[in-house]
N, C-alpha and C positions, 0 to 999 in steps of 0.2 A: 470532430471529437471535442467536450468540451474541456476547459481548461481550468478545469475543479476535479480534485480528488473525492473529492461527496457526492454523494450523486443521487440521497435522499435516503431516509423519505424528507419530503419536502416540509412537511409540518413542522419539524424540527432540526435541531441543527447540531453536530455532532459535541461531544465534549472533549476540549483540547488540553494539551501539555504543553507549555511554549517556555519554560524557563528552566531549560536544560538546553546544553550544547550538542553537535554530532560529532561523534567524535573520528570522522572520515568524510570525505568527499562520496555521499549517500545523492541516490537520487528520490525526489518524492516518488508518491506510490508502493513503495517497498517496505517491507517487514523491520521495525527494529524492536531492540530490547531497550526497555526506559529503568537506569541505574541511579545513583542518589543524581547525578549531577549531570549525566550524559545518555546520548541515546547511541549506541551500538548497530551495528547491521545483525538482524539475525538470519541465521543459516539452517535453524531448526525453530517448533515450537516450544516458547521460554513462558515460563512466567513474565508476567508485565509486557506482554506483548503488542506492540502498537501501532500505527501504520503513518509513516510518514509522509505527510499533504502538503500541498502548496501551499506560499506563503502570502498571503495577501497583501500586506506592508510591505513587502519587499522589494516589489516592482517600480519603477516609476512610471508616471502617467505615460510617458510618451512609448511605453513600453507596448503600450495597449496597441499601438499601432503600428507593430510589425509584424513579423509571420512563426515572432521567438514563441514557443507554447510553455509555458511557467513550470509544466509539468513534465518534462524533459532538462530542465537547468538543473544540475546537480548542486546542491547545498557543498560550500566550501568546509573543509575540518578546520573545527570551532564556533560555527557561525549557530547562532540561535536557530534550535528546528522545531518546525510546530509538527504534533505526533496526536494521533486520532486515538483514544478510547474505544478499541472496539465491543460494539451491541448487537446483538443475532438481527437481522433483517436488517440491516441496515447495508446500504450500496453503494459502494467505491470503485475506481478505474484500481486497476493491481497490475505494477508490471508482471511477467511472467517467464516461464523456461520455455525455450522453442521444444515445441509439441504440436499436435493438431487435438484442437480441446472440444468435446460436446457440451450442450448444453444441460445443464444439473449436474456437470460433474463435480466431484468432490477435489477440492484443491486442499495442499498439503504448505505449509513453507519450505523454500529449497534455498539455494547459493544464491547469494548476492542480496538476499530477504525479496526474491520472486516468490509468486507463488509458482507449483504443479501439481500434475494430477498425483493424488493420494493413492498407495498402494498399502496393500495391508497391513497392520499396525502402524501406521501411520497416525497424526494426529489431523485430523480434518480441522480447520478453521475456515473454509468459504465455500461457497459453489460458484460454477461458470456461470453466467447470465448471458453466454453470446458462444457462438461456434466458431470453429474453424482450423485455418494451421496458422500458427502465430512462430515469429522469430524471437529470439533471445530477446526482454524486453519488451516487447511488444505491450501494451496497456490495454486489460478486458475487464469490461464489466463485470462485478464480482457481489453475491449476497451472502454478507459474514452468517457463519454456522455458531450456532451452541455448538462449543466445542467437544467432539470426541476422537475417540479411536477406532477407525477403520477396520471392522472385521475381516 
């Protein structure tokens, strides 16, 4: 697995939020809301909705050579978080809610700012890009949707 929240397209490279606080011990991967000064967990979709990623500065070198994955360290509350802008086609690892997910499914934001599968009226923001049965958490490849509502 790698140890990037981005996961492309490769041509380009996401646009970031990084001068705002979390205002909880968040893990990247997960859904938050970006407010004048902090970024929140979210639990549903919000406006200014963002995806919180790894931090690249905040490892130290020698960090690279353990079996720690960056994207399982949970950001401390108050620590600087860097939060993705999300664009339709574009592809992130997302933690998620234990379910068994297909691929193209329609993901929804749920608790903890996981995503799951979308059920009607729901608000779709990504699809699955990978199968299977996933636990609580678990990190799947995901392709952000133009956002709607689940008929």
């Amino acid at each position: 697995m790698p140890a990037r929240a981005y996961l492309g397209p490769t041509d380009r490279t996401p646009y970031t939020i990084s001068d705002k606080t979390v205002a909880g011990a968040y893990l990247p991967c997960t859904f938050v809301t970006e407010g004048a000064t902090t970024f929140t967990q979210a639990t549903a979709f919000a406006p200014n909705l963002r995806l919180l990623i790894n931090r690249d500065y905040y490892a130290a070198s020698a960090d690279f050579f353990t079996a720690t994955n960056p994207l399982l360290v949970a950001y401390a509350s108050g620590d600087s978080g860097v939060a993705a802008m999300l664009q339709p086609g574009q592809r992130y690892l997302v933690a998620v809610a234990a379910a068994t997910y297909t691929f193209g499914q329609e993901l929804t934001v749920a608790a903890a700012g996981r995503a799951a599968g979308a059920v009607s009226t729901n608000i779709v923001v990504a699809f699955a890009r990978e199968a299977g049965a996933k636990s609580a958490g678990d990190l799947i490849e995901v392709e952000i949707a133009n956002v709607y509502t689940k008929p």
